[in-house]
N, C-alpha and C positions, 0 to 999 in steps of 0.2 A: 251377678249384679244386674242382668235385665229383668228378673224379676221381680227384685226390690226397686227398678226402678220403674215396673208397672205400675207398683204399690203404692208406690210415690205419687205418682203422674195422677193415678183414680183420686189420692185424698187433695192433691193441689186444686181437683177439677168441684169435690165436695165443698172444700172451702170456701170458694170463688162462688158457688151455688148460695152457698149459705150469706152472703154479702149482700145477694139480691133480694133476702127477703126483709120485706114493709110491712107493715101493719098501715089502715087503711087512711088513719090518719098522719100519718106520715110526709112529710113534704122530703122530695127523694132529690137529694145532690148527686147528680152520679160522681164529679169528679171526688166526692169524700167516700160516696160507697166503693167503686172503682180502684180505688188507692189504698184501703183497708191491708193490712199483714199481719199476719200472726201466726206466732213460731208455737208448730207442736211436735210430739215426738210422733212418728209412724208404729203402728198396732192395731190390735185387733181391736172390739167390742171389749175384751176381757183386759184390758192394756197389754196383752201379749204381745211379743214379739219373738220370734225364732230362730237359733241357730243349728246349724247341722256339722258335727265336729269327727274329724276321721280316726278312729283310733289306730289308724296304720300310721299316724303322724305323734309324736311326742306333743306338739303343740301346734294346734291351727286357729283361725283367727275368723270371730264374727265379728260383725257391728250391726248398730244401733244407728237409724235416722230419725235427723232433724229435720223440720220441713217449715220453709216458709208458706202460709197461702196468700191467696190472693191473688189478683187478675192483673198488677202488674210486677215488674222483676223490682226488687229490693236497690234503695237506692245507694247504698252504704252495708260496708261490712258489717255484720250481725255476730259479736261473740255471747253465745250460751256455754254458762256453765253447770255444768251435769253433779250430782251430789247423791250418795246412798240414800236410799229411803224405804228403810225396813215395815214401817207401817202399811207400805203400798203392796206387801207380801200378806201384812197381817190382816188386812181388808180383803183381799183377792183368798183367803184361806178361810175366814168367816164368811163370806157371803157364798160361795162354794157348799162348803163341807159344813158350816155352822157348828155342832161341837163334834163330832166324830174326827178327831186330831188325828187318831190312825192315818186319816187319809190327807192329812194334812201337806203340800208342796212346800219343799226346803229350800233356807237360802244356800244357797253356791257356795263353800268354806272357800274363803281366800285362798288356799294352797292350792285351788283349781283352776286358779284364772288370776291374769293380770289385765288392768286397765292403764294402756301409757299416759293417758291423761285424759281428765275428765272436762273438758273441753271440746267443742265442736263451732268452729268456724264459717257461716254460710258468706261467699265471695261475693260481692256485687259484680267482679268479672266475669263470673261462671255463668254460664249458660243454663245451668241447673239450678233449680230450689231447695233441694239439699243437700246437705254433707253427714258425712257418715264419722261414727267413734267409736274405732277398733276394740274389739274386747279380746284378749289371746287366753284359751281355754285348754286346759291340759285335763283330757278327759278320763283317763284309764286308773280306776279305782272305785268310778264312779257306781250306783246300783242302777241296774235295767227297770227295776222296781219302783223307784222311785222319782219323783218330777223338781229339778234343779232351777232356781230363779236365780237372777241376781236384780234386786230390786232399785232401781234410778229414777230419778227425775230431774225437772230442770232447778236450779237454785236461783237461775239471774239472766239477763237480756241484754244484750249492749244498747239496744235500739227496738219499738217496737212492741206489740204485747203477746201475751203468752195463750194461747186456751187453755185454759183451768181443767178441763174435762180431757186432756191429751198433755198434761204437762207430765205423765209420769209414764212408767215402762215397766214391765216383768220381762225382761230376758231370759227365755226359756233354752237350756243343754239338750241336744239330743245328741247321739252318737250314732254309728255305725263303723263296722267293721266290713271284708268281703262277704261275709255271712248270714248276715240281719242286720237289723238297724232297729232303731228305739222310737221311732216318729211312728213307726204303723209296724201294726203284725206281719213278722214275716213266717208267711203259711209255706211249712215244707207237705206235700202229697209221701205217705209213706204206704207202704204194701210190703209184705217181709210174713213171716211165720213167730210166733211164740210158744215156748213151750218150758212147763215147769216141772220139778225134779218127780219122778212118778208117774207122770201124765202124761195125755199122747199130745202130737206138734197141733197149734189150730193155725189155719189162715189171721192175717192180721195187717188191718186197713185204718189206718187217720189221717188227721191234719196235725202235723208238728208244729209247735209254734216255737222257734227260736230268739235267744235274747245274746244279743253283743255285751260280750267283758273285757277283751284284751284285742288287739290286733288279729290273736289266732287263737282266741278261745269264743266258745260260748254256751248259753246252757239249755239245756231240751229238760224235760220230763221221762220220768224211766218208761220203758216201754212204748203203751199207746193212751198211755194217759193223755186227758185233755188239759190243755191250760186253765187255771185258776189262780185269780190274784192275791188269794189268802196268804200270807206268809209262813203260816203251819203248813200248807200245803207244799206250798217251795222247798221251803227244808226240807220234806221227808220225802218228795220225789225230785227232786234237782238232782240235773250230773252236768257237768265242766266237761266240753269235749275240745281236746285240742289240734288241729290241724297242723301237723309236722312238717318238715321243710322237702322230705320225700311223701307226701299227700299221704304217708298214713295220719289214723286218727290214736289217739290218746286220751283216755278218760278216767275221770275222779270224782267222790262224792262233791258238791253244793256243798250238804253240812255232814261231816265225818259219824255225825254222832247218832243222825237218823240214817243213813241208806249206804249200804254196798254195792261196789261194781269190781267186776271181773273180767281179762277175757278168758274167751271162748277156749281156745286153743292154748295149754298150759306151756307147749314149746315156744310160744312166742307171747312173754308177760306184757310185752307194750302194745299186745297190736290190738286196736277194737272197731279194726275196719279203716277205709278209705275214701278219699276225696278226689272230686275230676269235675271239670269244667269243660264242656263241650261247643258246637256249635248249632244250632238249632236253625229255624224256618223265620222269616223274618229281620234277620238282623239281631236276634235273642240269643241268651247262654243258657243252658243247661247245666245248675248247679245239682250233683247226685254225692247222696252219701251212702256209702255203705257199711251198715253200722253189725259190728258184729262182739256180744258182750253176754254176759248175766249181770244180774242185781238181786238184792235182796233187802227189805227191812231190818235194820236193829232189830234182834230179837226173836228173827225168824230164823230158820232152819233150812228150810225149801226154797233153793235160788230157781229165776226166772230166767231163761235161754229166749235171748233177741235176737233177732234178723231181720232185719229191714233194709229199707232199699227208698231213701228220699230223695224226690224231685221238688225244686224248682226251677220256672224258668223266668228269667230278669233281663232287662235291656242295662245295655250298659252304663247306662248314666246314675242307676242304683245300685253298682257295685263301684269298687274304689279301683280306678283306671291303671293307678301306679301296681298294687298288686296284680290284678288283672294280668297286666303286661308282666311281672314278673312270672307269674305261675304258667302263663302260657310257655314262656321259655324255658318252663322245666318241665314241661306236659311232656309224660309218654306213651299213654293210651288215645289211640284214637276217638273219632265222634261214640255219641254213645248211639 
């Protein structure tokens, strides 16, 4: 919350800017410039605004602020009320992407979120200029691939006027699990060997780029493939790797229908490697996975033998704390 209420505090301070400006023929009242108010939502340039949702939770809770501006405190209760506004998705999708629909941002399917009421109350008691309206988002099903809106704005003011340029909102889903997260790339360092059926082992170096799906799943690229956001791509190199409750891993095709995985080790069909979290320099974790599998294309003959070995290192406030503290409690490998 201190940071939405940074966010707050900079656009109260733009408002209150914006009051003071005259044009030269102007004759200036300060007590009616001074006194001015007006309720907008908080957001970006793009009406964006963000939540970050933990898929180690069945359902967790953003919100959306209201904000009064202006240079004095509100002299009376202020009720806004809040109303869908699908057009404000279809505007933010055309001016964007104009006809390439592929890349078009979707609305949020109701069975992902509830909103207890669309209503936002700003106090004349409070000390604050805004108030905030919970949105509770149940994330896990959702695509890493894809950008989730729930489109709002205001419908009505008890008191007061509105800015027309901030009356509306894009509620943007991101998720995270301990793994990755959806707001920015999360770059695994991998170093390990490859080798395919006939061929001798080579050295083998990238940047993995991981995508959160469930609480204890998520999906890399086979081998040392690089990420790409084509969706042909995805299908035919996606693997689901899952993180077990004794840190082994577990893995399965993306789509069944283009790519195989295997492990390595025919005595042990679930195993495709292991997970450990360490402690590092700084105050930092050492997330390592050790991935050990084949794959192969639909179609092909000749599987591909993995070994890798991926590093990152993350402060804790970008891994989810509750897991965190659980997995430490079942750590049984020392620092790395």
């Amino acid at each position: 919350m201190n940071q939405m209420k940074t966010i707050i505090k900079k656009a109260g301070m733009f408002y209150m800017a914006l009051s003071f400006g005259l044009t030269s023929c102007e004759t200036f009242d300060f007590g009616q410039e001074m006194g001015q108010k007006v309720i907008c939502i908080i957001s970006d340039d793009d009406l964006v605004f963000t939540g970050m949702h933990d898929l180690n939770e069945p359902e967790s809770t953003g919100y959306i602020s209201v904000n009064c501006g202006g240079s004095l405190h509100i002299d009376r209760d202020v009720e806004v009320v809040m109303e869908y506004s699908p057009e404000v998705l279809a505007q933010y999708n055309k001016s964007k992407y104009d006809i390439d629909e592929e890349k078009y941002a979707k609305e949020l399917d109701s069975r992902y979120y509830t909103i207890p009421e669309m209503r936002v109350t700003l106090k004349a008691s409070s000390a604050d200029t805004y108030d905030t309206m919970p949105i509770r988002v149940r994330p896990e099903g959702l695509s890493p691939d894809s950008i989730y809106f729930i489109p709002l704005r205001i419908r009505s003011v008890s008191a007061y006027s509105v800015n027309p340029d901030k009356s509306q909102v894009l509620y943007r889903v991101y998720m995270k699990n301990l793994y990755a997260r959806s707001d920015e790339a999360s770059i695994y360092n991998a170093t390990g060997t490859t080798r395919k059926d006939g061929e001798n082992e080579v050295e083998a170096a990238a940047s993995q780029t991981f995508h959160p799906l469930t609480k204890n799943t998520f999906r890399i690229f086979a081998g040392i493939k690089g990420y790409e956001t084509d969706a042909d791509v995805i299908r035919k190199n996606g693997i689901i790797v899952q993180v077990n409750e004794d840190h082994s891993l577990t893995m399965r095709p993306y789509d069944e229908d283009s790519i195989e995985v295997a492990p390595v080790d025919a005595s042990r069909p679930d195993y495709y490697g292991e997970y450990s979290l360490s402690e590092v320099y700084g105050g930092k974790k050492r997330q390592r996975f050790d991935f050990k599998y084949k794959y192969r294309f639909k179609g092909d003959t000749q599987w591909e033998t993995v070994n890798l070995r991926s590093l990152r290192n993350v402060t804790l406030d970008l891994i989810d704390a509750v897991s965190y503290t659980h997995l430490r409690a079942h750590e049984t490998r020392g620092n790395l």
